[in-house]
C-alpha positions as a printed Julia matrix, in Angstrom:
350×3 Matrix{Float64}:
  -4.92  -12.64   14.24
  -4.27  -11.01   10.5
  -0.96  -10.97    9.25
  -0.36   -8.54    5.87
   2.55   -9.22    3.35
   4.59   -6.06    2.89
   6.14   -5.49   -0.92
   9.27   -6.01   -1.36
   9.76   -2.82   -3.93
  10.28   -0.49   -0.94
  11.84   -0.94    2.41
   9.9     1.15    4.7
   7.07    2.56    2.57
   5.22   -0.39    2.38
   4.96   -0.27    6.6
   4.09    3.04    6.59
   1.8     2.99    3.99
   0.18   -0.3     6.2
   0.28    1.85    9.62
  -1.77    4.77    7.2
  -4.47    2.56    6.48
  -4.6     0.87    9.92
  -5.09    4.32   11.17
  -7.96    5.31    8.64
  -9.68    2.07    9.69
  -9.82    2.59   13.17
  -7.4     0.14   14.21
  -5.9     0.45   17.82
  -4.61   -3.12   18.23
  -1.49   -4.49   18.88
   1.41   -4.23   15.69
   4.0    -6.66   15.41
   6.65   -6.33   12.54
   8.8    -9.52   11.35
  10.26   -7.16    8.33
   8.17   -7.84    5.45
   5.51   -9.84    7.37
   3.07   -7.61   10.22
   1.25   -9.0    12.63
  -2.11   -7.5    14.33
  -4.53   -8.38   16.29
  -8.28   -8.34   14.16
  -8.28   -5.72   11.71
  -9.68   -5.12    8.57
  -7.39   -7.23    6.41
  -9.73   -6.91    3.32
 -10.61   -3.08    3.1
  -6.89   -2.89    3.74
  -5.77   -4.7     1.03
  -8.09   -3.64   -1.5
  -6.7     0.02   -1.03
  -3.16   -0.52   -0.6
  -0.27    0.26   -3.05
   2.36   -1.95   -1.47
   0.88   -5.03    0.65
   0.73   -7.82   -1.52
  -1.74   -9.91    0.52
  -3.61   -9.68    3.7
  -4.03  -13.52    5.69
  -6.05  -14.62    8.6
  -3.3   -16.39   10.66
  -4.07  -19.77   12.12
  -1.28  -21.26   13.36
   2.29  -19.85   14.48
   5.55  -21.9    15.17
   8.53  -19.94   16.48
  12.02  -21.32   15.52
  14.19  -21.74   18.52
  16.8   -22.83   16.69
  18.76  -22.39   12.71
  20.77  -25.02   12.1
  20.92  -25.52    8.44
  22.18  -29.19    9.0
  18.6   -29.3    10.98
  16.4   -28.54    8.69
  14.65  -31.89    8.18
  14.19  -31.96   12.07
  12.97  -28.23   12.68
  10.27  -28.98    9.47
   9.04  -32.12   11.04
   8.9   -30.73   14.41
   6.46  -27.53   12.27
   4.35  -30.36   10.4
   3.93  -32.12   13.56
   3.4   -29.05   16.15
   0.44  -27.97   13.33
  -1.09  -31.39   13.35
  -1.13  -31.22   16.77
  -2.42  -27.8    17.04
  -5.34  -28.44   14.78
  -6.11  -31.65   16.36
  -9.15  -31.09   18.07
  -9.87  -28.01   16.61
 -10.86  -28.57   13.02
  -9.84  -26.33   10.07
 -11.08  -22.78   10.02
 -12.55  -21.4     6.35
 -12.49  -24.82    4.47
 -14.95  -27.53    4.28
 -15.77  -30.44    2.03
 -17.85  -27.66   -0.25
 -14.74  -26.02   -0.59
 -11.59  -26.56   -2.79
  -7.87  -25.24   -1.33
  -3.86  -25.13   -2.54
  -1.03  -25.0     0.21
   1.42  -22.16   -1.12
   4.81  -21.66    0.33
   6.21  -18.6     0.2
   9.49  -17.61    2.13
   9.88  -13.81    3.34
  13.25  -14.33    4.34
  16.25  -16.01    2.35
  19.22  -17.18    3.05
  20.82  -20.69    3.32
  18.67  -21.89    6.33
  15.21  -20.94    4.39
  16.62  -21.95    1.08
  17.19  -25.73    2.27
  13.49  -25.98    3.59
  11.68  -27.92    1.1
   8.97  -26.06    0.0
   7.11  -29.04   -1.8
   7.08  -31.15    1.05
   5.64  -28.74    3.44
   2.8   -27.78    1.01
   1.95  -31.53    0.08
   2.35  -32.41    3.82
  -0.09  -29.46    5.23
  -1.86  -29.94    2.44
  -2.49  -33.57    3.59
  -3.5   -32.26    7.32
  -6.32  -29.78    6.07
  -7.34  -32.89    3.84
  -7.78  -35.2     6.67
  -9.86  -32.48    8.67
 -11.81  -31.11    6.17
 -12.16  -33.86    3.49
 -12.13  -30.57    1.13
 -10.72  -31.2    -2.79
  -7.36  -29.77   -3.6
  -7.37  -27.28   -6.53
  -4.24  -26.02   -7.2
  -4.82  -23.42  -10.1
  -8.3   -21.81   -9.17
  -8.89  -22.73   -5.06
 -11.46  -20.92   -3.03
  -9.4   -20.66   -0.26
  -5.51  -20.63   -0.68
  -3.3   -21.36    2.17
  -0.26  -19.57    2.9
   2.59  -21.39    4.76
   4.8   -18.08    5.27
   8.18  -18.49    6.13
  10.74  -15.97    7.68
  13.9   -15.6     9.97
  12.85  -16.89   13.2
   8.75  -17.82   12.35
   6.38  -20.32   10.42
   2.56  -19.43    9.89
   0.22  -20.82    8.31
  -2.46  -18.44    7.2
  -5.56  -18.16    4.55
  -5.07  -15.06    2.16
  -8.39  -13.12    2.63
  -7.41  -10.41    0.15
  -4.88  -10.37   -2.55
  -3.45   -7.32   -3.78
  -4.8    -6.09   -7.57
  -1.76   -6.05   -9.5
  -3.05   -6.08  -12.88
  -4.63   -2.8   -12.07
  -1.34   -1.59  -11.58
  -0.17   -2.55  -14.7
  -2.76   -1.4   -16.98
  -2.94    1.62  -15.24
   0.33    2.65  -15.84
   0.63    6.42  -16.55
   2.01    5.85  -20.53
  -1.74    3.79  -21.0
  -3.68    6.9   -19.92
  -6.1     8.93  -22.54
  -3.35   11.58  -22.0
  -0.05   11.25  -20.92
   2.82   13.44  -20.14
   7.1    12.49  -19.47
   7.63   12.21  -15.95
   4.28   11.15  -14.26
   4.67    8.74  -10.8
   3.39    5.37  -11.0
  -0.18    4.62   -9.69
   1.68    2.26   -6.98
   3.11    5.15   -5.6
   0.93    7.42   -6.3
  -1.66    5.59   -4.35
   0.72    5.04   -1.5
   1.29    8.55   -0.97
  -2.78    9.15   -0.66
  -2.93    7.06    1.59
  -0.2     8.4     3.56
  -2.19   11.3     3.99
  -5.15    9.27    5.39
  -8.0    10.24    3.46
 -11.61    8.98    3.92
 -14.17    8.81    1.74
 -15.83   12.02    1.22
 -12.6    14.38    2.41
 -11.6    17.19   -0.05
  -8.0    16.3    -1.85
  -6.02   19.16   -3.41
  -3.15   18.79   -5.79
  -2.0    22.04   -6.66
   0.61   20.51   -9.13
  -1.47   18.04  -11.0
   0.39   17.34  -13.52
  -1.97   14.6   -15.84
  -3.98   13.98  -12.43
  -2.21   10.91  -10.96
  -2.92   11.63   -7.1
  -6.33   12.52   -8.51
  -7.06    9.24   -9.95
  -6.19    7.45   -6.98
  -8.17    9.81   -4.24
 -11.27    9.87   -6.48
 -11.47    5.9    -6.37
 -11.05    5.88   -2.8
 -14.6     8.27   -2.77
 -12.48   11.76   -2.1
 -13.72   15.1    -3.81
 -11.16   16.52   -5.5
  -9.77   19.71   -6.35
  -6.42   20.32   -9.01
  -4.94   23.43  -10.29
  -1.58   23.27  -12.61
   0.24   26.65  -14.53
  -0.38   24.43  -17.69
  -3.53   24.47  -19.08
  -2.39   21.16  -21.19
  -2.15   19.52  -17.59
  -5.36   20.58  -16.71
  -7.19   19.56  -19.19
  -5.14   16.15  -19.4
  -6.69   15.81  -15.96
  -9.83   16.22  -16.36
  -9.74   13.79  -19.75
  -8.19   11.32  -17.27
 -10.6    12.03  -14.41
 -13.42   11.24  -17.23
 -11.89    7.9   -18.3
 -12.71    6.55  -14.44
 -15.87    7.31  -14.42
 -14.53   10.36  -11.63
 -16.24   13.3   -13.17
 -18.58   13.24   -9.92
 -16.08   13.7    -7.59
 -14.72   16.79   -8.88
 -15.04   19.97   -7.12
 -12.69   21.94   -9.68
  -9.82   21.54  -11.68
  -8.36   24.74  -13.35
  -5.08   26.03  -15.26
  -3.7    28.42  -11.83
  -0.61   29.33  -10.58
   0.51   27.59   -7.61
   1.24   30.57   -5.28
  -2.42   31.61   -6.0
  -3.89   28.1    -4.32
  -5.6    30.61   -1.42
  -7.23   32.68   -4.26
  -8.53   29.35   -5.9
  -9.65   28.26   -3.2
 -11.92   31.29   -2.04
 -13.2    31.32   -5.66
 -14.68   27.72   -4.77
 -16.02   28.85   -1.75
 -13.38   26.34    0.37
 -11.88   27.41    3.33
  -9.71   24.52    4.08
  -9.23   20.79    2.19
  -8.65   17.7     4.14
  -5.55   16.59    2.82
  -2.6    17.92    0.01
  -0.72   15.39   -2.17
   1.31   16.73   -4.91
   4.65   16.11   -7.0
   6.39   19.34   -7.24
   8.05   20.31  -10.61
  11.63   19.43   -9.13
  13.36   18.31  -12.73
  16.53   19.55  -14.52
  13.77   21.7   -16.33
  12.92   23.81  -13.75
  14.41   27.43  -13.22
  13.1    28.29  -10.2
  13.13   25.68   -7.46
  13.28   28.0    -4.67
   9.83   29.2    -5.56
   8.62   25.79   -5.31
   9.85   25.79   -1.31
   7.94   29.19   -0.6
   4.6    27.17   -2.46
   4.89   24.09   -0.14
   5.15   26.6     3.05
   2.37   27.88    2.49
   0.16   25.62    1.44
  -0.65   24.66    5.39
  -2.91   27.75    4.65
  -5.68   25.97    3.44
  -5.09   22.34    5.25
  -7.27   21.91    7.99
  -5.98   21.2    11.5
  -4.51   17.68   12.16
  -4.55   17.49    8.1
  -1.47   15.62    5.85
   0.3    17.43    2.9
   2.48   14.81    1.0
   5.12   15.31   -1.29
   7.93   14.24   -3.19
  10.87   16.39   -3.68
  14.79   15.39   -4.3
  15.88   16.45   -0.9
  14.37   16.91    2.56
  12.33   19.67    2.61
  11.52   21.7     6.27
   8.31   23.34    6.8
   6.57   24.8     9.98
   4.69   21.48   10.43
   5.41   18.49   11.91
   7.13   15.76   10.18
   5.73   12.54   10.76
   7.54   10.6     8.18
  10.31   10.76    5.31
  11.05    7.88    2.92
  13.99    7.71   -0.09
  12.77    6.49   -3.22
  15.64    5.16   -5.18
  14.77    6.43   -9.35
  17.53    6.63  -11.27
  21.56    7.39  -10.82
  20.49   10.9   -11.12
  17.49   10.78   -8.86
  15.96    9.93   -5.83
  12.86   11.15   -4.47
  12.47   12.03   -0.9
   8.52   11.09    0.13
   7.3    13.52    3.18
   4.74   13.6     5.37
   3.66   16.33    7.44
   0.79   16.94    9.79
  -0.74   20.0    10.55
């Protein structure tokens, strides 16, 4: 079994964004959600992972304990019972992942708080599972730089203990930020959810992205490192070229198709020019701000634009209210900005 931390940033788009990429990696197990922890059957915790905006970690689960019971003036019995139930469980089975050429940490970390999970000494179940895998595995303990770290996850009603596979890159994230770019521009989406969004849209490597608001080339980024061609058109030719300057900084100048200074409304035209009948996917960031006159126009682009997605194809947006179009919505998720804003994530199939 793999179990996948969610983020904690977001309350749903972390899920969705998890069901996305199960999807793009052929996964048709079984999915079991304990809020921010999901269960499935083997999937491709790694690839997963690596591409994800908002899962933190993905683990291969080896032991489960179900609580039957929450007292809080229990907690000394129901974590002895857990220590006790995994020595048990591992027994005759050995330790999967760790031998004596190996080195391993036992991390805690608790999903779920409240005054039951907040009693449950952390330190004592780490040193005490810690002392299991030991005894199995005669493996050193390394608790700054392990090969293998061990998770002991704890939420409402569940203990696991699990073995991150994959860890989520969050210094990319950081030094990625959009203000750290070759060129930057006021108002650009994070690359978190930026690259949540693309994958929303379920992209493969290879498929043809559009963004016919591109802005400084954000979605761009993020589809070209997944291996997508891409194609960006903006009404400012600053934003355009931003893009491409971007584009170039990632080493991405291989995966562009085009990227040129056109209106919108005229993404049909562009697209003919290139010799493209349809793209795979559209994910874009409308110019919704205080700054712009003409947000109705902006409505008539996004209706259209299901004019050059192919069939069973995603366009993703943002926009500051719910948007209908003549496609199916799949999903819609809030994004909580500021007092004055809060962007309204949609997905729609074709």
């Amino acid at each position: 079994m793999i179990g996948y931390v969610l983020n904690g940033e977001h309350e749903e788009i972390p899920y969705g964004e998890l069901m996305a990429l199960l999807e793009i990696f052929n996964y048709n197990g079984s999915v079991e959600r304990l809020k921010r922890y999901v269960v499935t059957e083997n999937s491709k915790a790694k690839e997963i992972v690596k591409r994800s905006g908002y899962i933190d970690e993905g683990h291969r689960i080896i032991f489960r304990y179900n609580l039957e019971e929450r007292d809080i003036n229990l907690v000394d019995k129901i974590t002895n019972d857990f220590i006790n139930s995994f020595k048990e469980f591992i027994k005759n089975k050995g330790y999967p992942d760790i031998d004596e050429s190996k080195s391993y940490a036992v991390r805690v970390l608790k999903l779920h708080k409240d005054k039951f999970t907040k009693s449950i000494d952390s330190l004592r179940i780490e040193r005490e599972i810690g002392a299991i895998i030991k005894s199995k595995t005669n493996a050193k303990v390394n608790l700054k730089n392990p090969d293998i770290l061990v998770r002991v996850v704890i939420l409402e009603d569940a203990f696991f203990v699990s073995n991150v596979l994959e860890m989520r890159d969050k210094e990319y994230f950081q030094k990625n930020r959009p203000h750290l770019r070759k060129y930057f521009h006021p108002g650009c989406m994070l690359p978190k959810l930026a690259r949540a969004m693309v994958n929303l849209a379920r992209v493969k490597e290879g498929d043809v992205v559009l963004d016919p608001f591109c802005g400084t080339g954000g979605f761009l980024i993020e589809a070209g490192l997944m291996g997508c061609r891409l194609i960006g058109s903006d009404i400012d030719w600053r934003m355009t070229s931003g893009t491409k300057i971007n584009l170039e900084s990632y080493n991405l100048e291989n995966k562009i198709i085009a990227i040129e200074r056109w209106n919108a409304k005229d993404v049909k035209k562009f697209l003919d020019k290139l010799n493209v009948d349809e793209v795979d996917a559209i994910v874009t960031d409308p110019p919704y701000g205080i700054s712009t006159s003409r947000k109705g126009d902006v409505e008539n682009y996004l209706k259209e634009f299901k004019d050059v997605l192919k069939d069973d194809g995603y366009l993703v947006f943002a926009a500051p209210r719910k948007i209908d179009i003549d496609m199916d919505l799949k999903e819609l998720y809030d994004v909580y900005v500021h007092n004055q804003l809060t962007r309204y994530i949609h997905v729609y199939k074709k």
